[in-house]
PALOVO-804720 format. One record per residue (C-alpha): x, y negated, z; residue in three letters. Coordinates in steps of 0.05 Angstrom, whole numbers, padded with zeros to 5 digits, always signed. Example, Ala and Ser with C-alpha at 12.3 -4.5 7.8 and 13.67 -1.06 7.14 Angstrom:
% PALOVO-804720
+00246+00090+00156ALA+00273+00021+00143SER
END
This chain:
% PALOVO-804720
-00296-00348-00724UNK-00315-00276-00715UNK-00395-00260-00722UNK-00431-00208-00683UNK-00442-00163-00742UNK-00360-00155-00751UNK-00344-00136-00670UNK-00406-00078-00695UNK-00367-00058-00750UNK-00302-00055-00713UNK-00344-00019-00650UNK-00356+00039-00705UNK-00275+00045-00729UNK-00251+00040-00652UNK-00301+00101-00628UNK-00264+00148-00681UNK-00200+00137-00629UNK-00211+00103-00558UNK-00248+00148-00498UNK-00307+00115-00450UNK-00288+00076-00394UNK-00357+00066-00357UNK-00365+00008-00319UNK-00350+00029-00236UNK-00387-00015-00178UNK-00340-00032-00126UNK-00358-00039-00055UNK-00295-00056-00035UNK-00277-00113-00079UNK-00344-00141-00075UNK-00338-00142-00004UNK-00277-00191-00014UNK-00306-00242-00055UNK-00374-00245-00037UNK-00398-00219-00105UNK-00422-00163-00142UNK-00361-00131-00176UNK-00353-00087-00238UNK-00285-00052-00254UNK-00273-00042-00335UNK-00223+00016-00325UNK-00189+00008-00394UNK-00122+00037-00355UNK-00160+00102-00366UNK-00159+00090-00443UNK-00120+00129-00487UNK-00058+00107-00483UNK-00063+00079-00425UNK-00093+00004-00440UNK-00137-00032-00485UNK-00088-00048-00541UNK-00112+00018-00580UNK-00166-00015-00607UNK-00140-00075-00640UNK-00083-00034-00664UNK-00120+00013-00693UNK-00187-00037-00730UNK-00116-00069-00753UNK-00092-00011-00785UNK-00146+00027-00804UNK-00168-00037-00847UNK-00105-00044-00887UNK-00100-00025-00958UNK-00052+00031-00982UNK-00005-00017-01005UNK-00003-00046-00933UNK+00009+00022-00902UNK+00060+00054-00955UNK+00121-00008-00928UNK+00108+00016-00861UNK+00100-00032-00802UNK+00133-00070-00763UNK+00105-00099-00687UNK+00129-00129-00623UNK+00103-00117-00565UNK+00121-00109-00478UNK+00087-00039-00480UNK+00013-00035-00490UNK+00010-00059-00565UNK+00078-00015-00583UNK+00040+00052-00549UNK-00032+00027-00591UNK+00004+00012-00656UNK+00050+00082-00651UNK-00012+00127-00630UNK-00060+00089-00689UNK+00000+00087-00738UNK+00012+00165-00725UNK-00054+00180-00738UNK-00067+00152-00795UNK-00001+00179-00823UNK+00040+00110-00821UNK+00105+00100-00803UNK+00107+00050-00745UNK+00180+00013-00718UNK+00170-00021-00650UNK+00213-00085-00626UNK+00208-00090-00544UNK+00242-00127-00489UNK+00305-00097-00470UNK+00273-00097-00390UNK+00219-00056-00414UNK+00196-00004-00368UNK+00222+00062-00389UNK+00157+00093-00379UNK+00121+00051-00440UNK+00188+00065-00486UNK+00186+00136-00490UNK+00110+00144-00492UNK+00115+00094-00560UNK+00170+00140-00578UNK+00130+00204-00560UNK+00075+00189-00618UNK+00130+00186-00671UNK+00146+00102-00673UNK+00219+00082-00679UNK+00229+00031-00619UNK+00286-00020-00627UNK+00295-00064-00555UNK+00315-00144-00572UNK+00306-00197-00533UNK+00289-00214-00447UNK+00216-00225-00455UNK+00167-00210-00512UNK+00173-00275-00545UNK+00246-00257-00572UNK+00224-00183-00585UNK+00173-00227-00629UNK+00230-00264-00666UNK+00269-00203-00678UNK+00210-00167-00707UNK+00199-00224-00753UNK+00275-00219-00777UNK+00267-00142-00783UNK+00210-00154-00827UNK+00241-00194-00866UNK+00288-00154-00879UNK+00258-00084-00896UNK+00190-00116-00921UNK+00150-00081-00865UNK+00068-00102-00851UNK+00074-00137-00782UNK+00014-00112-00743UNK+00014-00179-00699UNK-00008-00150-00620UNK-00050-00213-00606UNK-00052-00274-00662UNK-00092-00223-00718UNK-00168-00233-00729UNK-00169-00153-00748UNK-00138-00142-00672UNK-00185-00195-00641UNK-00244-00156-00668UNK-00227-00091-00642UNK-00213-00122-00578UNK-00279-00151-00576UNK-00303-00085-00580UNK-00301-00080-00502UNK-00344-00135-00496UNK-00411-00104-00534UNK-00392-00034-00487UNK-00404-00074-00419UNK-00461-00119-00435UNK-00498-00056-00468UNK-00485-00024-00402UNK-00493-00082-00355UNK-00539-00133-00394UNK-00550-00184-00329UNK-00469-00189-00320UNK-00454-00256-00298UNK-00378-00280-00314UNK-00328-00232-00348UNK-00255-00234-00321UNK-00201-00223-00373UNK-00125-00217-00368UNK-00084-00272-00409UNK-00024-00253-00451UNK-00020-00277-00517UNK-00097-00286-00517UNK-00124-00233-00561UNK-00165-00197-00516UNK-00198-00257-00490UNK-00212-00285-00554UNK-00249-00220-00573UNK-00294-00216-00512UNK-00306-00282-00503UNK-00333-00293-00579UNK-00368-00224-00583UNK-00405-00233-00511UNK-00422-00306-00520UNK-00460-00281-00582UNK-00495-00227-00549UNK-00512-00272-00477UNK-00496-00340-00490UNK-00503-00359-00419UNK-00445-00311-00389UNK-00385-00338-00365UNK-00311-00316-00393UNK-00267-00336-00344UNK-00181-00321-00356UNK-00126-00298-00314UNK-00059-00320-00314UNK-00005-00307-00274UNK+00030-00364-00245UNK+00097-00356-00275UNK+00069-00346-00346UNK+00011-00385-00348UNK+00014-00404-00424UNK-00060-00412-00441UNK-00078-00456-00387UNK-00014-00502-00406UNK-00035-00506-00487UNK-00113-00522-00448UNK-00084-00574-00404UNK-00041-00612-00465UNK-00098-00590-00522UNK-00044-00559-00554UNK-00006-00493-00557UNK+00057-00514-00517UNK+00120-00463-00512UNK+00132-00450-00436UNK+00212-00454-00417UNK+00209-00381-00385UNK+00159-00337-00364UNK+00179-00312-00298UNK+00125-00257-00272UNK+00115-00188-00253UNK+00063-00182-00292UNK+00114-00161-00349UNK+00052-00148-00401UNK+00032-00218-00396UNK+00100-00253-00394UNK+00087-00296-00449UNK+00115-00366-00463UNK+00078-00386-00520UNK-00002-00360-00539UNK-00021-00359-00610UNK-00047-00421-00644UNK-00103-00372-00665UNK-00127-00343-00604UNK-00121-00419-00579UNK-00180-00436-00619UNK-00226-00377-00594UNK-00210-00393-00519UNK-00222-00475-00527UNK-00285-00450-00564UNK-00311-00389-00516UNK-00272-00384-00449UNK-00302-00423-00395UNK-00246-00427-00353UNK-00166-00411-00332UNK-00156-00375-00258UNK-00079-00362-00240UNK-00048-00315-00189UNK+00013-00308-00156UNK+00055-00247-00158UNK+00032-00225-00080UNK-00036-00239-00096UNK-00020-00175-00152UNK+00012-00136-00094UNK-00045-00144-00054UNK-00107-00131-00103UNK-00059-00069-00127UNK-00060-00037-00061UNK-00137-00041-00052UNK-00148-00018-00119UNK-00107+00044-00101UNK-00125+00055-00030UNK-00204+00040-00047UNK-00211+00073-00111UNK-00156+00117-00124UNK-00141+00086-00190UNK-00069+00055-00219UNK-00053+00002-00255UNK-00003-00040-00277UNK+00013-00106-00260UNK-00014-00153-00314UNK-00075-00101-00307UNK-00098-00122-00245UNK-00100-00201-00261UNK-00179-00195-00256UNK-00175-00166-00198UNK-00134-00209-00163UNK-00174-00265-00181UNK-00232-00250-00161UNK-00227-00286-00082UNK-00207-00358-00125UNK-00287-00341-00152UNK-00331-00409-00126UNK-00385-00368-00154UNK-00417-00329-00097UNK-00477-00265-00113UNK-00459-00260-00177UNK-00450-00191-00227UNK-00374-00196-00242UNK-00341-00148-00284UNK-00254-00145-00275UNK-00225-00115-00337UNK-00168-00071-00321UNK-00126-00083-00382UNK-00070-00024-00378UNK-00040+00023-00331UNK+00029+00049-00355UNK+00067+00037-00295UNK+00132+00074-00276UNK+00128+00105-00204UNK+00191+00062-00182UNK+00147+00004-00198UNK+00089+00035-00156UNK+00123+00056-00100UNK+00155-00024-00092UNK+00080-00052-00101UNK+00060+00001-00047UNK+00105-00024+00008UNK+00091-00093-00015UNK+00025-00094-00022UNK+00028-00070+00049UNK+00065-00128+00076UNK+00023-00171+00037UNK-00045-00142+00068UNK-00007-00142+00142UNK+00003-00076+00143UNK+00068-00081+00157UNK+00093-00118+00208UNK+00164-00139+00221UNK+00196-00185+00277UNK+00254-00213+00315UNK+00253-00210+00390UNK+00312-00230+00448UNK+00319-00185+00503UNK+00359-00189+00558UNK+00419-00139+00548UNK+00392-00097+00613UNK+00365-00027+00612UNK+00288-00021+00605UNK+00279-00082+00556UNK+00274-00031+00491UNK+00216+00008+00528UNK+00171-00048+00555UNK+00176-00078+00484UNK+00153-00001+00459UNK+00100-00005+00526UNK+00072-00065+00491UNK+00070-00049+00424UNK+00032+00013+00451UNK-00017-00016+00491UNK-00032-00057+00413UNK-00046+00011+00380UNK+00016-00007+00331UNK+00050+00052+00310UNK+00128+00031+00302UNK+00162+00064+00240UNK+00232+00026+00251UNK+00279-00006+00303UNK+00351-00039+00282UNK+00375-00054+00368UNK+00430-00106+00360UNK+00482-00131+00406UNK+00534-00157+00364UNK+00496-00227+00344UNK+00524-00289+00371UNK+00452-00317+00415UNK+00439-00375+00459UNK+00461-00341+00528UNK+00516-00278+00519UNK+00472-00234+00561UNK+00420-00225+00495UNK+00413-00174+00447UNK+00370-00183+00384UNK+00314-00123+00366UNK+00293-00115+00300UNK+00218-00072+00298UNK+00176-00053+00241UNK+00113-00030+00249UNK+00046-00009+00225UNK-00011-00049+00230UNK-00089-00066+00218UNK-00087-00126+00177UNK-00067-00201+00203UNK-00120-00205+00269UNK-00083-00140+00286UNK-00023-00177+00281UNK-00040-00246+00313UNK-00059-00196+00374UNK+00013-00165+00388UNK+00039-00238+00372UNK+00000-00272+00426UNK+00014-00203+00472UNK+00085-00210+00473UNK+00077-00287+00492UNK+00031-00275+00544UNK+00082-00226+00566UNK+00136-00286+00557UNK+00166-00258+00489UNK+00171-00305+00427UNK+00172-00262+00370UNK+00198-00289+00312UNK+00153-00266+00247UNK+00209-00232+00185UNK+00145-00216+00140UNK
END
């Protein structure tokens, strides 16, 4: 295992390349959980996510030899952007196996600092296998994105930057992928404060780590179905395995809409944006049990395509009930349409769409179905137009 002495070392090489994400309190999420919360903002990192430090304590450790075949990685986005920026730097030429799916917005910025990018494979694991074939072929250095004890160091380097700046932190919260980043923080901070806690996030479609914990062994999952597209991996390393049964003291998943929802606070509260499998922390931190505790979220990456943002927007809003939409029958009579608007009205919620339909075979032929989206104030807001319309002798029937 890694000592303290090495994560120093590797603190010195990063600093040549990464930018300082200070640690930022948040009111908002601490509200939430009952806890005193930390953001790591390593979406403000060059290139957009943590991955340029392993990348680059990789690289920048390699002998000339190493360097001269050129290397190979694989990688859904963050590791492809660290590996192409550190390669580039350091005068390397870099090729880049990603998932076809991809978002465009992480291919061209790989492309942008000079990497050839080849796209193979659904998820990262077959990007993986067709990097190993490709470096096989050419006899390329494969610059591994989490499974590398050179990577794990300079990942650990972001554990030494919050405990310098918050010594009394509590637990640490840290995204799961392929495990590197864990590994790194969990073994550097454990050295530094032995009594912190390391706690891991997983989404629920891809939790990996928490299946090799469960069977003590690294176990390949048969698909890795998540939005979190960064951390859509089936199988973690057998490396990374040993530094979280070692160091991590414990697996949280989340579900896709708990992402939606900790997305839109994060952007509504603090401005900031971040990308899916960036926001794990965050969206773990109401499963805490711990209450008045120091709890730092790492925010792994932010390269997110505004498509992408714009869907988590709209559902982040349905998941926080902020928008509201419903099913009523009306009698087909005039005036129906504006006591249902009266009502709505008299509940402060502003409507934003109607869909009026008469075609739809009901109960009695007299009824007309109306569709109504609207927006609201969270879920007491919309209990409150709910039980408005039934005192009123409307059932509404809830769409989302």
């Amino acid at each position: 295992m890694l000592d303290l002495n090495q994560f120093q070392e590797a603190k010195k090489r990063v600093d040549e390349v990464i930018i300082p994400t200070p640690l930022i309190y948040s009111e908002a999420f601490s509200k939430e959980c009952k806890n005193q919360v930390y953001i790591k903002p390593e979406n403000l990192q060059r290139t957009g996510a943590f991955k340029i430090r392993g990348a680059y304590n990789k690289i920048v450790k390699m002998d000339e030899e190493a360097k001269s075949k050129g290397l190979i990685a694989s990688s859904a986005g963050n590791h492809a952007q660290g590996v192409a920026y550190a390669a580039s730097k350091l005068g390397v030429k870099a090729t880049i196996v990603m998932p076809k799916h991809t978002p465009l917005i992480k291919v061209e910025a790989t492309e942008s600092h000079g990497a050839h990018v080849v796209l193979a494979g659904e998820v990262y694991d077959e990007a993986y296998q067709a990097a190993c074939d490709l470096q096989r072929e050419h006899g390329y250095t494969f610059v591994h994105p989490f499974n590398d004890e050179d990577v794990i160091e300079g990942q650990g380097t972001i554990a030494l930057e919050i405990l310098d700046e918050l010594p009394d932190a509590d637990i640490i919260l840290v995204p799961i992928g392929g495990g590197g980043l864990i590994s790194g923080i969990a073994c550097a901070a454990k050295q530094i404060k032995p009594t912190i806690k390391i706690i891991g996030v997983e989404p629920e479609g891809a939790a990996s780590a928490l299946a090799a914990i469960n069977e003590d062994q690294v176990v390949a999952l048969k698909e890795a179905n998540t939005i979190a597209d960064g951390t859509a991996v089936k199988e973690i390393g057998d490396m990374t395995f040993d530094y979280i049964k070692e160091y991590v003291d414990g697996i949280i998943t989340v579900s896709d809409y708990e992402l939606m929802d900790a997305f839109l606070l994060l952007v509504e509260k603090h401005k900031l944006v971040a990308e899916n499998s960036g926001i794990l922390s965050l969206a773990a931190l109401k499963k805490l049990n711990e209450k008045n505790k120091k709890v730092v979220s790492l925010i792994s990456g932010g390269n997110i395509d505004v498509l992408t943002i714009s869907s988590m927007i709209n559902k982040g809003l349905i998941a926080r009930g902020r928008i509201f939409t419903f099913t009523v029958q009306l009698l087909d009579k005039p005036g129906e349409l504006e006591y249902v608007s009266h009502v709505l009205s008299q509940c402060n919620a502003n409507v934003i769409g109607v869909e009026h339909n008469q075609f739809k075979n009901f109960a009695r032929f007299s009824e007309v179905e109306l569709r109504v989206t609207c927006e609201t104030n969270g879920e007491k807001h919309i209990q409150r137009i709910i039980d408005t319309f039934a005192k009123e002798g409307y059932e509404i029937t809830r769409i989302n």
